[in-house]
Backbone atoms as SQL, in Angstrom:
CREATE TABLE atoms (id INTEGER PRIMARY KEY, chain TEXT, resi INTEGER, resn TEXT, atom TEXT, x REAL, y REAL, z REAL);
INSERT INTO atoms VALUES
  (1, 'A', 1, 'UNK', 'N', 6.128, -31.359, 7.706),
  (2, 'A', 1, 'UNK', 'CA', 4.820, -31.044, 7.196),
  (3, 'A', 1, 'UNK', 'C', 4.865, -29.671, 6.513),
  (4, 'A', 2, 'UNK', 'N', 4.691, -29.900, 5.396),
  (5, 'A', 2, 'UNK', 'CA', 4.202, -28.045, 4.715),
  (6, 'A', 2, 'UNK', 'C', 2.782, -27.750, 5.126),
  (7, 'A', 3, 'UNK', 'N', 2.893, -26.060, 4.983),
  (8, 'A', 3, 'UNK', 'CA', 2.241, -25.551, 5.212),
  (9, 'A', 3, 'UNK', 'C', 2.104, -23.765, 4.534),
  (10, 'A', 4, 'UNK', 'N', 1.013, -23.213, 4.697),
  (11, 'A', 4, 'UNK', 'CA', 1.196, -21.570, 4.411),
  (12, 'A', 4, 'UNK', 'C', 1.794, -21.048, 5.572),
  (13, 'A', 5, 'UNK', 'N', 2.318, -19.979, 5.107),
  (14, 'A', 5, 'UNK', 'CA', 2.835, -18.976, 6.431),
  (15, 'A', 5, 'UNK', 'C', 2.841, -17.584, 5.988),
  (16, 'A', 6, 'UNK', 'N', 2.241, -16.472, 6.826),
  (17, 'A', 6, 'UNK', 'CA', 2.098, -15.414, 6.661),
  (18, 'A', 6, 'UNK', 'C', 3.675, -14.636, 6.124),
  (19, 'A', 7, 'UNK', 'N', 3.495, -14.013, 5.241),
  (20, 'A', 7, 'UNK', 'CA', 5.038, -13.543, 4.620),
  (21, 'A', 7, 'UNK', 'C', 4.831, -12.033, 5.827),
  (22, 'A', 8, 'UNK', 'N', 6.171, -11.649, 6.265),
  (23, 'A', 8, 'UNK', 'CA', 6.038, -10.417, 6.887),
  (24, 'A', 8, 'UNK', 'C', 7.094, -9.756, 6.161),
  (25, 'A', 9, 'UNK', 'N', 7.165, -8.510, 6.408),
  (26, 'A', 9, 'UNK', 'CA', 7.799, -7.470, 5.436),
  (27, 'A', 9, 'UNK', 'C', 8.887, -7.607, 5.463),
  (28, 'A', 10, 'UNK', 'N', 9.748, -7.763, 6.431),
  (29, 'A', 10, 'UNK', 'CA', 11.562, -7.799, 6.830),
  (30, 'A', 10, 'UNK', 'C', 11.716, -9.655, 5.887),
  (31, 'A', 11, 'UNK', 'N', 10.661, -10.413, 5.911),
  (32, 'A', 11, 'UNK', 'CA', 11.086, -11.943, 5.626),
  (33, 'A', 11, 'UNK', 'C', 12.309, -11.624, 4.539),
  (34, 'A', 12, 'UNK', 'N', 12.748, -12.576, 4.176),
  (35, 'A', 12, 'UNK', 'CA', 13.273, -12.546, 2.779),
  (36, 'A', 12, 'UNK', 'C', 12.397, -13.709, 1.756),
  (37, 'A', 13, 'UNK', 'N', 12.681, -12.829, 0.597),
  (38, 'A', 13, 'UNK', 'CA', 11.854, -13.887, -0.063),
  (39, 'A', 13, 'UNK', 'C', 12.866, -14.432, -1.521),
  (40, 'A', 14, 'UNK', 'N', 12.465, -15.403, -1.991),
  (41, 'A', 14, 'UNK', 'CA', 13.908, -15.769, -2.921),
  (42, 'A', 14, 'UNK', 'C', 12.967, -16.513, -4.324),
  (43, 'A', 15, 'UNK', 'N', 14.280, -16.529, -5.395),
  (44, 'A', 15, 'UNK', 'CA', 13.309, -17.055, -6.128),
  (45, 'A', 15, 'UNK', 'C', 13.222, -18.666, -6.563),
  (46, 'A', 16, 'UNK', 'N', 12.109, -18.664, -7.167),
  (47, 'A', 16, 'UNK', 'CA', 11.113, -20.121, -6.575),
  (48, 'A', 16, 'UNK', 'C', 10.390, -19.968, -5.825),
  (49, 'A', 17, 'UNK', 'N', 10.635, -19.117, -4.696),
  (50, 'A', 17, 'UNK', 'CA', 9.538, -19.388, -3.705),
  (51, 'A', 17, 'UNK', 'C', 8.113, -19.266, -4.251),
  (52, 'A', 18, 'UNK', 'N', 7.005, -19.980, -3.959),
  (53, 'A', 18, 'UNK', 'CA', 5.545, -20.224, -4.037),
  (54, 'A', 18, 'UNK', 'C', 4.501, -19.349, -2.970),
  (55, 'A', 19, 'UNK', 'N', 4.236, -18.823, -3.506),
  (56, 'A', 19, 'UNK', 'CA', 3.472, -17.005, -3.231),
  (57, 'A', 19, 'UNK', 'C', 1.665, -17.325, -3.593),
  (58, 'A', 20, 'UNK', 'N', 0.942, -16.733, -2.091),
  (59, 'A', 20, 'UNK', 'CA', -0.216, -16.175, -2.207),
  (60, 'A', 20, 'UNK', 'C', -0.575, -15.533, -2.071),
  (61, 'A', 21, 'UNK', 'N', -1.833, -14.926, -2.740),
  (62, 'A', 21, 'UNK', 'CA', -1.817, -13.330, -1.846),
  (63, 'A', 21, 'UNK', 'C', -3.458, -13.824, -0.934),
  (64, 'A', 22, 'UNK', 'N', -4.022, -13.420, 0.248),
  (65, 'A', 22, 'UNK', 'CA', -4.706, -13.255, 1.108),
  (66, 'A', 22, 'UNK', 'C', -5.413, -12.287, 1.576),
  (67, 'A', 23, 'UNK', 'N', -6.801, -12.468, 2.177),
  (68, 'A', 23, 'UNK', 'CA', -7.720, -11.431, 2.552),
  (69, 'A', 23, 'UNK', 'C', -7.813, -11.202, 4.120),
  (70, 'A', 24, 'UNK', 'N', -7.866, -10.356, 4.296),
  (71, 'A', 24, 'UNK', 'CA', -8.659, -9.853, 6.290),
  (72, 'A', 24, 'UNK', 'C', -7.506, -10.829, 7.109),
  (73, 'A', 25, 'UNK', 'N', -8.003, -10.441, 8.458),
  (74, 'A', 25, 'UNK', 'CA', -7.405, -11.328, 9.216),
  (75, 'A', 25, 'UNK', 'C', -7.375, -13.068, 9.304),
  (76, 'A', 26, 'UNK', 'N', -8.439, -13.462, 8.552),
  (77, 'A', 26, 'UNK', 'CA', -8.863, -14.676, 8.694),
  (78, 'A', 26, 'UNK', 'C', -8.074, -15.450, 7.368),
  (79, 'A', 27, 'UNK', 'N', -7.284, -14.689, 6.871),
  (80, 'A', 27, 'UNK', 'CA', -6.593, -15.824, 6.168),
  (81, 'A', 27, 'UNK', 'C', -6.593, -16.429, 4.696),
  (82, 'A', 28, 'UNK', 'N', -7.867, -16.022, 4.453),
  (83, 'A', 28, 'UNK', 'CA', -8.327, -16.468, 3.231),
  (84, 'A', 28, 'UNK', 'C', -7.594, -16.340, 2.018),
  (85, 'A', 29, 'UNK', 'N', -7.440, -17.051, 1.271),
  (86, 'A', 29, 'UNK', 'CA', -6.697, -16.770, 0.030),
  (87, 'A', 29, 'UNK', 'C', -7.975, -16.256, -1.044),
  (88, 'A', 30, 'UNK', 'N', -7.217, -15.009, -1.461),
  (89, 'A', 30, 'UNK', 'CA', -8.086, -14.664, -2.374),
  (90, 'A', 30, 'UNK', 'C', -8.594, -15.068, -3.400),
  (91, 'A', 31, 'UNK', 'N', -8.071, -15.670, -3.888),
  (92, 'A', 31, 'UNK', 'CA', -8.821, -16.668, -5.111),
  (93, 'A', 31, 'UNK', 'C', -7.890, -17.779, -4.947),
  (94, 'A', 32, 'UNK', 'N', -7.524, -18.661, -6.212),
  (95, 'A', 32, 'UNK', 'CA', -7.101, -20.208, -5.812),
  (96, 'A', 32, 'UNK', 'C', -5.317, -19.939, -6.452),
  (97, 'A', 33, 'UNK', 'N', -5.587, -18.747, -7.637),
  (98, 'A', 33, 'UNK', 'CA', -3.730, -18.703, -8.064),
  (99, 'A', 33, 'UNK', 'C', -2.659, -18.785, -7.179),
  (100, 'A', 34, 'UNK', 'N', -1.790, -19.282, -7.438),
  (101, 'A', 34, 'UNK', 'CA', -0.306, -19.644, -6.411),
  (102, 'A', 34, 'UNK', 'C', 0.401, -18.994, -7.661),
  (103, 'A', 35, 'UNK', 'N', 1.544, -18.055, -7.092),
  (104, 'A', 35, 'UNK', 'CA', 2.263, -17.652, -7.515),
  (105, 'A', 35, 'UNK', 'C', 3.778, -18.137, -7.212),
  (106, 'A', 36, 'UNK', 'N', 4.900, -18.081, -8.539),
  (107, 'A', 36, 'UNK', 'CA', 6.484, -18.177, -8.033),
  (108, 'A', 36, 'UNK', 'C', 7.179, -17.055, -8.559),
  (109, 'A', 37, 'UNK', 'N', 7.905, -17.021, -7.241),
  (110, 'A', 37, 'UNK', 'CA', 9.021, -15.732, -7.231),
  (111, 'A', 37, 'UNK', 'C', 9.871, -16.001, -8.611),
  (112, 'A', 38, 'UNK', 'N', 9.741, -14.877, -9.240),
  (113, 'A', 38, 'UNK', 'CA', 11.080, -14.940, -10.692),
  (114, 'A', 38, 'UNK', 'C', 11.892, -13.916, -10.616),
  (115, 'A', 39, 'UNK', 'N', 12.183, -13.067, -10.038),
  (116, 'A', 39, 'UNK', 'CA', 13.333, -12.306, -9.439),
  (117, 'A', 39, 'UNK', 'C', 12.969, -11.690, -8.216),
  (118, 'A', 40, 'UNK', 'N', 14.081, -11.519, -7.520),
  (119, 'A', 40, 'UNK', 'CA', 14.396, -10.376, -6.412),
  (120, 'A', 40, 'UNK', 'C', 15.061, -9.514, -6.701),
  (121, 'A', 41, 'UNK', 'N', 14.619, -8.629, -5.463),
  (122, 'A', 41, 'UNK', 'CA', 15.871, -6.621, -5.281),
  (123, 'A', 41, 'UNK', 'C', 15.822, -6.894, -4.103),
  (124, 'A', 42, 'UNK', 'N', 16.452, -5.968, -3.774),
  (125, 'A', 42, 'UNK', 'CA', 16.350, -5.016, -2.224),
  (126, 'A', 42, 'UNK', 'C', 15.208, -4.648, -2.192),
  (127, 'A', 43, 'UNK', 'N', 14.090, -3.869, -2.428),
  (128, 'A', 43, 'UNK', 'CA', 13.261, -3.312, -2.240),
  (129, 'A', 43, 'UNK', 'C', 11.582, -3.898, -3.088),
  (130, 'A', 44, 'UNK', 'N', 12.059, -4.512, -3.778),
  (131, 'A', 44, 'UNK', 'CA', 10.532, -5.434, -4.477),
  (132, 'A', 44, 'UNK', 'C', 11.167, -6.967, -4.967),
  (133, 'A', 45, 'UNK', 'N', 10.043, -7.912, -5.708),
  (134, 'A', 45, 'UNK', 'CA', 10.450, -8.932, -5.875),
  (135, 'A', 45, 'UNK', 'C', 9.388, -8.974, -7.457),
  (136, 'A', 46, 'UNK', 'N', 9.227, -10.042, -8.213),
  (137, 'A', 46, 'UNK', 'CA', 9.000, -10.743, -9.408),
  (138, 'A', 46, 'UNK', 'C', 7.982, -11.911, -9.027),
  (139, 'A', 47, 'UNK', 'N', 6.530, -11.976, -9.579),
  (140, 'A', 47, 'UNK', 'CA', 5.927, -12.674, -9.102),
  (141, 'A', 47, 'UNK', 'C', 5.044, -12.834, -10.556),
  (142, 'A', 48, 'UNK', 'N', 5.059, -14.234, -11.179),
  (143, 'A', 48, 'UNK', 'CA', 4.002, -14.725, -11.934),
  (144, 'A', 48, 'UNK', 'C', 3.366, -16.180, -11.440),
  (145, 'A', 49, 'UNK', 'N', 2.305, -16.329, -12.144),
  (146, 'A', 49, 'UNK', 'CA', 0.672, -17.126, -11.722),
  (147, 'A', 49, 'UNK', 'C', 1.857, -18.769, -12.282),
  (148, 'A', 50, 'UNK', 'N', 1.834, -19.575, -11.023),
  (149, 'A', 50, 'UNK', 'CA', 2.644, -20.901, -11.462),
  (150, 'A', 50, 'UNK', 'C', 2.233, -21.354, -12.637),
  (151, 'A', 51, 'UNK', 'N', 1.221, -21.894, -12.876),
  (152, 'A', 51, 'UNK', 'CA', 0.036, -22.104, -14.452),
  (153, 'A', 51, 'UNK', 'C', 1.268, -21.282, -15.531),
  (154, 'A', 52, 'UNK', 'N', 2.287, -20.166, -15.548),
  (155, 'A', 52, 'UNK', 'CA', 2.174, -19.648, -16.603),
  (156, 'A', 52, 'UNK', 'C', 3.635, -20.046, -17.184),
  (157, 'A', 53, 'UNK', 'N', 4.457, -20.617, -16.161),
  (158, 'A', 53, 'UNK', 'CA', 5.454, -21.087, -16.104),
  (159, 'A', 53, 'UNK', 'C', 5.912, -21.476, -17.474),
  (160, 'A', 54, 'UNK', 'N', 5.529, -22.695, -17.501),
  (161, 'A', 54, 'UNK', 'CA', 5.162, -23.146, -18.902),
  (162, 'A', 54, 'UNK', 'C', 5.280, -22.844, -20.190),
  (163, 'A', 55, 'UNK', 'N', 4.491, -21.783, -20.434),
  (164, 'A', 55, 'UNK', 'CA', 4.602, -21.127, -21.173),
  (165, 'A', 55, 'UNK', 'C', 5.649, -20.067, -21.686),
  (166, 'A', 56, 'UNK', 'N', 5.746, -19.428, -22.735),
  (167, 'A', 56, 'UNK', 'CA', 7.394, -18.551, -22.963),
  (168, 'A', 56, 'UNK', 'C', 6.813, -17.249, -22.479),
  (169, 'A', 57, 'UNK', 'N', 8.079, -17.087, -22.063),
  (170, 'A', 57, 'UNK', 'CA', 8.542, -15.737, -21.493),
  (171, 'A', 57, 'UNK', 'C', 7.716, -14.416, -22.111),
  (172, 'A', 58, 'UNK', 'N', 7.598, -14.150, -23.149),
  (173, 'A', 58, 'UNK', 'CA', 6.571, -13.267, -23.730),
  (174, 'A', 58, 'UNK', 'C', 5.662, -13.585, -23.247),
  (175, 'A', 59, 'UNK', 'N', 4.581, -14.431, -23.297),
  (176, 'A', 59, 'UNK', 'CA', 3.320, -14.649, -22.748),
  (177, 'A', 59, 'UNK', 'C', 2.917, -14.225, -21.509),
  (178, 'A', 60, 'UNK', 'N', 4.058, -14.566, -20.740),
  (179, 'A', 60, 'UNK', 'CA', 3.481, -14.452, -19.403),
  (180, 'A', 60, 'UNK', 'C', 3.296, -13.211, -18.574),
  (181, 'A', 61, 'UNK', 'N', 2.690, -12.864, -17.687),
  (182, 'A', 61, 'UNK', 'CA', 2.246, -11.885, -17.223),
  (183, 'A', 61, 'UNK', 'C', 2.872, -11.498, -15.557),
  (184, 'A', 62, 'UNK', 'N', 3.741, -10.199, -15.527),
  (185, 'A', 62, 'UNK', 'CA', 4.822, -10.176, -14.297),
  (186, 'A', 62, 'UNK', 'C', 3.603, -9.394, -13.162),
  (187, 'A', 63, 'UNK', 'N', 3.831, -9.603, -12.002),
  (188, 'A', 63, 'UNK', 'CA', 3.382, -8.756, -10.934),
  (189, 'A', 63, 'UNK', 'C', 4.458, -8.246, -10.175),
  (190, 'A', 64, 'UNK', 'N', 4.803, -6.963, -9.793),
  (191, 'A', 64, 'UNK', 'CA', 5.528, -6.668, -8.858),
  (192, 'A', 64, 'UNK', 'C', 5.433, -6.176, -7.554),
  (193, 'A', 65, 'UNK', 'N', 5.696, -6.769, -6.420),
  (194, 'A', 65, 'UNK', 'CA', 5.526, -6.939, -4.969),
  (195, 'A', 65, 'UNK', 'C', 6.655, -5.910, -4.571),
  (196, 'A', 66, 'UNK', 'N', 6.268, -4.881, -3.296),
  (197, 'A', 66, 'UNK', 'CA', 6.856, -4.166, -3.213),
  (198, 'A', 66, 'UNK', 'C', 6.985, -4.779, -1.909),
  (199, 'A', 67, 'UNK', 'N', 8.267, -5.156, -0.522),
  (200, 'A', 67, 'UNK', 'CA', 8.522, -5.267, 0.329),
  (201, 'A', 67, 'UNK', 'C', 7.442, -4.436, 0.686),
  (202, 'A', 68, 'UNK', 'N', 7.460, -2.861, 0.874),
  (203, 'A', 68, 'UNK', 'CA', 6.845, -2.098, 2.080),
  (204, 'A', 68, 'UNK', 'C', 5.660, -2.021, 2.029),
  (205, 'A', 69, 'UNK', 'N', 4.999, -2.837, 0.884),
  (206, 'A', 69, 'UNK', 'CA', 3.113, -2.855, 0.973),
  (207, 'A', 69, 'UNK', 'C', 3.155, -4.341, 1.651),
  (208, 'A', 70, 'UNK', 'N', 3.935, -5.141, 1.944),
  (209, 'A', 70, 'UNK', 'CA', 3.113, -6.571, 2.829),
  (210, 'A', 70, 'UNK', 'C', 2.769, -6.424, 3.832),
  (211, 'A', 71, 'UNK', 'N', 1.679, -6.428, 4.567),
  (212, 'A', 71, 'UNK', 'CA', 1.121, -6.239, 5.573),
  (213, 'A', 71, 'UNK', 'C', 0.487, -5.632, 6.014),
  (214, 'A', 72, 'UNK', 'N', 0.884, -4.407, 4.958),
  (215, 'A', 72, 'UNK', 'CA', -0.192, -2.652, 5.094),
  (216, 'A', 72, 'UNK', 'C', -1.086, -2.943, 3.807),
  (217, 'A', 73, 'UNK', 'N', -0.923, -2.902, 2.907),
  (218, 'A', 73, 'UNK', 'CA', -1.553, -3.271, 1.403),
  (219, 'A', 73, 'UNK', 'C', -1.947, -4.313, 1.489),
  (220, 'A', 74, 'UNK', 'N', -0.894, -5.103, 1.253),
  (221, 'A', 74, 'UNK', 'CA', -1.682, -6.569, 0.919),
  (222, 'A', 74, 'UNK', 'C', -0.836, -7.674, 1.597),
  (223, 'A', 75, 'UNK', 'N', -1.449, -9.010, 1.759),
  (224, 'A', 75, 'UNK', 'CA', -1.178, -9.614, 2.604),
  (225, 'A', 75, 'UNK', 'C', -0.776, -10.782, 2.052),
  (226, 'A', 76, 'UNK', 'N', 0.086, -11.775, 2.026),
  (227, 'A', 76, 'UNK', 'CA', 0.848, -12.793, 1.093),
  (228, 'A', 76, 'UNK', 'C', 1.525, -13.905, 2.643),
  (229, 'A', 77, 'UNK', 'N', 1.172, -14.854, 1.817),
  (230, 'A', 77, 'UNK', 'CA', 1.200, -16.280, 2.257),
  (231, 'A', 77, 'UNK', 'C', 2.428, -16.822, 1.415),
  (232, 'A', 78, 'UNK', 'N', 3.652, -17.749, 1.979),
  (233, 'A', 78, 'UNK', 'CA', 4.464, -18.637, 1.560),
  (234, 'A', 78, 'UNK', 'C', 4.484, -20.001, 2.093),
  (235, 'A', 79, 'UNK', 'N', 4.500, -20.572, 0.847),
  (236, 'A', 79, 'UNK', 'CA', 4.457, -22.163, 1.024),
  (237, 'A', 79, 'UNK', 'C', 5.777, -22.527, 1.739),
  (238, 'A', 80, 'UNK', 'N', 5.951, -23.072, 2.939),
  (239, 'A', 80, 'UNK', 'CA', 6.974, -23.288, 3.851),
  (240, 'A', 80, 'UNK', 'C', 6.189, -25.062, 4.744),
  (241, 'A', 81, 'UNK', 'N', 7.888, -25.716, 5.128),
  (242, 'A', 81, 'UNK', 'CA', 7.871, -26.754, 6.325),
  (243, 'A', 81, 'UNK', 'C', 7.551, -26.405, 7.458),
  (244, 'A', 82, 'UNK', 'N', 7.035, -26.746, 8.190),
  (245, 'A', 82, 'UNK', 'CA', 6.873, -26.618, 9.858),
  (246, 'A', 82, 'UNK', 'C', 8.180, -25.993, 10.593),
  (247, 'A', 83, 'UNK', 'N', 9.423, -25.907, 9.612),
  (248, 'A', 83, 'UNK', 'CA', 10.459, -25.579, 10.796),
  (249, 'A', 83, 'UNK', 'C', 10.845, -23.960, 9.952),
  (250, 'A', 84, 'UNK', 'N', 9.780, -23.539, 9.450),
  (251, 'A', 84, 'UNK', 'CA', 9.901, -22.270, 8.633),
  (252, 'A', 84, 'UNK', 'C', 11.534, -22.501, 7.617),
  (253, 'A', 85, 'UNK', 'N', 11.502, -23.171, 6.820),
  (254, 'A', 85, 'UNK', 'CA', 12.170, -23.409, 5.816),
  (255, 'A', 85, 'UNK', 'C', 11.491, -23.494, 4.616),
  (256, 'A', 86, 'UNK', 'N', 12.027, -23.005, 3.080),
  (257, 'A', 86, 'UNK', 'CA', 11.008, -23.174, 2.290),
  (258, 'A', 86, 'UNK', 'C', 10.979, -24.234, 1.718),
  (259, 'A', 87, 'UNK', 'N', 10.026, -24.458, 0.825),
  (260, 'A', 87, 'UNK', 'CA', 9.903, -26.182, 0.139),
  (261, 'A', 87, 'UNK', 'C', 11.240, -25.544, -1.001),
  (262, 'A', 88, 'UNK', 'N', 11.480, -26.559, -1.436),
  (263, 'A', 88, 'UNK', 'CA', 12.272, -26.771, -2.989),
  (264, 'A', 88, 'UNK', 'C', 11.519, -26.048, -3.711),
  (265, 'A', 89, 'UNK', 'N', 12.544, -25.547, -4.796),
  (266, 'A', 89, 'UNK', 'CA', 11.467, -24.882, -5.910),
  (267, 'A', 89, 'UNK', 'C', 11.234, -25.957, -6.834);
């Protein structure tokens, strides 16, 4: 069964993976965009709106996720199986 799962700061995150970002304790996704990982570092990762995929590389619009703000800053959800594995990209 998939499901969301709270991303924590040490996780690793890879690319493909399918990214939300979230409000308060209760979970909420902040609006409805799902994001996929388009690069990793050591220390941040590469995150554009899935919708933009599609489209060329100029167009699209990068966000960068810093490991040490998840959990203190902001709070991000990954699309994962029940046995904490991620889906396919």
């Amino acid at each position: 069964m998939l499901m969301w799962r709270r991303l924590q700061q040490d996780d690793g995150v890879f690319v493909g993976d399918t990214i939300r970002f979230c409000s308060g304790s209760q979970v909420k996704p902040l609006h409805d965009e799902v994001y996929r990982v388009v690069k990793t570092d050591q220390h941040y990762f590469e995150i554009i709106r899935k919708i933009e995929i599609s489209l060329s590389p100029e167009s699209f619009q990068r966000k960068i996720v810093r490991f040490i703000d998840i959990g203190y800053n902001i709070l991000l959800e990954r699309w994962t199986d029940m046995q904490g594995r991620r889906s396919p990209a």
